[in-house]
C-alpha positions in Angstrom: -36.9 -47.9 -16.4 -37.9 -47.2 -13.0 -34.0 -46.4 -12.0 -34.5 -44.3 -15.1 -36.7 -42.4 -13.8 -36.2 -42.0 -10.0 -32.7 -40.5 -11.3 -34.9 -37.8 -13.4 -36.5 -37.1 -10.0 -33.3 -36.3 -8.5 -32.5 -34.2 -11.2 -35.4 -32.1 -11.3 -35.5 -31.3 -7.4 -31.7 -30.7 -7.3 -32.3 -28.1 -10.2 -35.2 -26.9 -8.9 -33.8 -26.8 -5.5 -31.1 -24.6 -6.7 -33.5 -22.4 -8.8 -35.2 -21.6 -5.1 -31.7 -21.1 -3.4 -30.4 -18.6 -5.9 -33.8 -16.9 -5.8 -33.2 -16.6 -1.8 -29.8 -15.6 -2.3 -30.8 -12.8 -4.7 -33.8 -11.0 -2.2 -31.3 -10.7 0.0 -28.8 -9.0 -0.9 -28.8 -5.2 -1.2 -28.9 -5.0 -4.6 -28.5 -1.4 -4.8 -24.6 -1.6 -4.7 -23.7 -4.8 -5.9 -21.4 -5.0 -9.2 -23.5 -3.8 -11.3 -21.5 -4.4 -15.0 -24.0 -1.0 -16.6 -25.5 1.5 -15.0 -29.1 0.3 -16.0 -28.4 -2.7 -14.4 -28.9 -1.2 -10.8 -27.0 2.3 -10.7 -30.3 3.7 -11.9 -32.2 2.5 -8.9 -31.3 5.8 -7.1 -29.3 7.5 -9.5 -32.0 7.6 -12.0 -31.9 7.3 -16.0 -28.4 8.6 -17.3 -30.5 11.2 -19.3 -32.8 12.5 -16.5 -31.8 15.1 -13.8 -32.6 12.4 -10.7 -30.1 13.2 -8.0 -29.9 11.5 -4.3 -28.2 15.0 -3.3 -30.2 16.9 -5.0 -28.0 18.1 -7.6 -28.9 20.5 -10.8 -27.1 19.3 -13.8 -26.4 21.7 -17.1 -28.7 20.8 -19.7 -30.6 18.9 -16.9 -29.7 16.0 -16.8 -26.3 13.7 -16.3 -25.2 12.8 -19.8 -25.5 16.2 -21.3 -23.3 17.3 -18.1 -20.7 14.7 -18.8 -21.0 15.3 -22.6 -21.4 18.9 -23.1 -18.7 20.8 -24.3 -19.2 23.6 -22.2 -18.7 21.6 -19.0 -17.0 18.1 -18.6 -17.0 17.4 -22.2 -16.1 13.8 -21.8 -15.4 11.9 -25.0 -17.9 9.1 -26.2 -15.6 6.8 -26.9 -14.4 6.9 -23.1 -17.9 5.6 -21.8 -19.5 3.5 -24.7 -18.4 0.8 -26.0 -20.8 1.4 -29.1 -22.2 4.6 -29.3 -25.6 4.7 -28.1 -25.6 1.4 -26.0 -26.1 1.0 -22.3 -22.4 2.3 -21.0 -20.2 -0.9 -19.3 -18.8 0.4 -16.2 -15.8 -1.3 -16.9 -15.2 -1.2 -20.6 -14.8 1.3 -23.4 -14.4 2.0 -27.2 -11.6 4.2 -25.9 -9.3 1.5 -25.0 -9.6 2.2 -21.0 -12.0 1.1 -18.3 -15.3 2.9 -18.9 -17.2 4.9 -16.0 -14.6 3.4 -13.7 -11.8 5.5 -15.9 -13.2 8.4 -13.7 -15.1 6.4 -10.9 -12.2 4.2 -10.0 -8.6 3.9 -9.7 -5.7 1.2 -10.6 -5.9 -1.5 -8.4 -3.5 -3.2 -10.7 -3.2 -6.9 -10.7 -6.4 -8.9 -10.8 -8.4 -6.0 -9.9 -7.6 -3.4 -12.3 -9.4 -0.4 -12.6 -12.2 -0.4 -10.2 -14.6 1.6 -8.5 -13.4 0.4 -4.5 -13.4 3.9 -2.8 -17.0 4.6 -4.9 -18.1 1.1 -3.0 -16.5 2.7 0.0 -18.7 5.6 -0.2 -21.6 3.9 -0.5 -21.2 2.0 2.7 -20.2 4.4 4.7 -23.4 6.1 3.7 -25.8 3.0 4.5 -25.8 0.6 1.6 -24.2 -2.7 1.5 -21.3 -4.2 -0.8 -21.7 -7.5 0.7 -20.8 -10.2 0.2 -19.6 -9.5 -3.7 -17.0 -7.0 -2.3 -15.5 -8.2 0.8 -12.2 -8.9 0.2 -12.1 -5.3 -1.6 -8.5 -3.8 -0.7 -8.2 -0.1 1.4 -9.4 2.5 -1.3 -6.6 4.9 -2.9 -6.0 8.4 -1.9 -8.2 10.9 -3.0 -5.4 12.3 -5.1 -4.3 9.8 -6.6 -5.5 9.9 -10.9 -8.1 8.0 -12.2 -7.4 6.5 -15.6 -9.0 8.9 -17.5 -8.0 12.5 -15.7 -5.6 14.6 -17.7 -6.4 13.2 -20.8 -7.6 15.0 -24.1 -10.8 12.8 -23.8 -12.5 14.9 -20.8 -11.7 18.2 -18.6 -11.7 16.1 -15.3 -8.2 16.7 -14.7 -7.3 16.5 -10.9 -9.2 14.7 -8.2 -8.6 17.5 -5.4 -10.4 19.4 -7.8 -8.6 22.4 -7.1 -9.3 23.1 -10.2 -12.7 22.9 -10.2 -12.6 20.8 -13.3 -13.9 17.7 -11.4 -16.9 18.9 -10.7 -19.8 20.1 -13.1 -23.3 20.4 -11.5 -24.4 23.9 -10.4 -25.4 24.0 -6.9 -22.8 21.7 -5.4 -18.8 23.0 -5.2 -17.5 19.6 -4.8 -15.4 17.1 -6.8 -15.8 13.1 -6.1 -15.2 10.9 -3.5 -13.2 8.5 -5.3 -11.7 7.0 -1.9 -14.6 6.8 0.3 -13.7 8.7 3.2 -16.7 11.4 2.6 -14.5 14.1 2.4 -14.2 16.6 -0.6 -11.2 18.1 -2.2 -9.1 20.4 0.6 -11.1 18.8 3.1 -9.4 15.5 2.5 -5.9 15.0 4.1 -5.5 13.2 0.9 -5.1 16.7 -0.9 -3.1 18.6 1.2 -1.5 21.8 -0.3 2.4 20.0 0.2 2.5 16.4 -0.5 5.6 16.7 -0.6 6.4 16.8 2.5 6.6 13.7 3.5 7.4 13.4 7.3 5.4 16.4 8.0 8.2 18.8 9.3 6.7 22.0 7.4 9.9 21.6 4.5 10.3 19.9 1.8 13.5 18.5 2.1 16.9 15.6 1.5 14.5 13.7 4.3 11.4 13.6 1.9 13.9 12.3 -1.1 15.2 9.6 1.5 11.5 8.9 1.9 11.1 7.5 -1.7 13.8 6.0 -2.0 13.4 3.8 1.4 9.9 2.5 -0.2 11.6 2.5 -4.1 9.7 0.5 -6.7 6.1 -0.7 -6.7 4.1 1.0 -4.1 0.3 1.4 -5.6 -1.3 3.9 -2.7 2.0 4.8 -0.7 2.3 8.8 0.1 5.4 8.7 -1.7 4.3 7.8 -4.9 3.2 12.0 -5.7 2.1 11.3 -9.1 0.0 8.1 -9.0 2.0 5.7 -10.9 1.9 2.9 -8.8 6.1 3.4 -8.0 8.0 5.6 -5.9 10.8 6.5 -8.8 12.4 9.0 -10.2 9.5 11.0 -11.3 8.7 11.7 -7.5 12.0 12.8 -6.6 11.6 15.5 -9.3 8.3 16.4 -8.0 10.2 16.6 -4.5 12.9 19.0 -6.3 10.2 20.9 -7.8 9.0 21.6 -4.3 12.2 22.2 -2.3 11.8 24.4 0.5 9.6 25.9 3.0 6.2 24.2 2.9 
């Protein structure tokens, strides 16, 4: 009985003891950009309520507030079914009704692999503007290029269509010109070397030219991020050679 017991003692100080460490563990981390799986899970903490008009940079949204800007029709007109999972719930970050990855459809980019969809250049942006990703995001890989697509851009569920934004598509408050920074760098649209006028030209040499089609094919197949894969597909192929084609000549 007594063996009994002192073995229930153990117990309870090793669960206890682990109750304290994850307690530990959890005031001190920067919770403030950790992977959040909804946006009321932590997002909110600076960002504010999804239905409010709070704004770190101070940003004026149509209706006044964030979901009426993503979901008006007169501005981004985003579908529901590309953010909820249920109508009316608290939006996943990575999950949707729609079939695709939730706020990270527009947020993120295709990591492929294990990673997926994910928002790594949005965790970019927040370090590099004094929060912390660690330690849940360490081993995160180098962020896409800015003009690379998210998931969701250039679909019929949402007028975000290009990530340089020279559209102006991208971007839907009133007092602030600028699209995302989807690959952390803290440069907007034709600031961003990412979204220079000729991608095309891929050694730089003001043409584009045979030596830009040599490019892609040197680097043929998968190449998620490479400059030569121009339309975002995660392979230099044929599609970018046409793009190339499409482009021939002075640049």
């Amino acid at each position: 009985m007594k063996d009994r017991m002192r073995g229930r003692g153990a117990a309870s100080w090793i669960v206890a003891g682990g109750i304290v460490a994850a307690a530990v563990l959890a005031a001190t981390l920067d919770r403030s950009t950790m992977a959040w799986p909804r946006w009321t899970d932590g997002c909110n903490t600076c960002h504010g309520d999804f239905e409010d008009g709070v704004s770190p940079q101070g940003s004026l949204f149509p209706g006044g507030d964030k979901h009426d800007m993503h979901r008006n029709s007169g501005a981004m007109d985003t579908d529901c079914d590309s953010c909820h999972v249920n109508i009316g719930d608290n939006p996943l970050l990575n999950e949707s009704a729609g079939g695709g990855p939730g706020c990270v459809g527009c947020h993120g980019r295709d990591y492929g692999g294990a990673i997926g969809n994910s928002g790594v250049g949005l965790r970019l942006h927040h370090v590099n503007n004094g929060m912390s990703c660690s330690p849940c995001h360490d081993g995160d890989p180098a962020p896409l290029p800015e003009n690379v697509l998210p998931f969701w851009y250039g679909t019929v569920t949402t007028n975000a269509d290009d990530p340089c934004n020279t559209t102006g598509l991208e971007n839907w408050t009133l007092n602030n010109p600028f699209g995302l920074d989807n690959d952390g760098d803290n440069l907007y649209d034709a600031d961003d070397p990412d979204c220079a006028d000729c991608p095309e030209d891929l050694n730089g040499n003001g043409q584009v030219d045979f030596a830009d089609i040599l490019a892609v094919i040197a680097v043929w197949g998968p190449c998620p991020g490479c400059p030569e894969d121009l339309n975002g597909n995660g392979d230099a192929d044929f599609a970018d050679i046409l793009a190339i084609i499409a482009a021939w000549g002075p640049c």
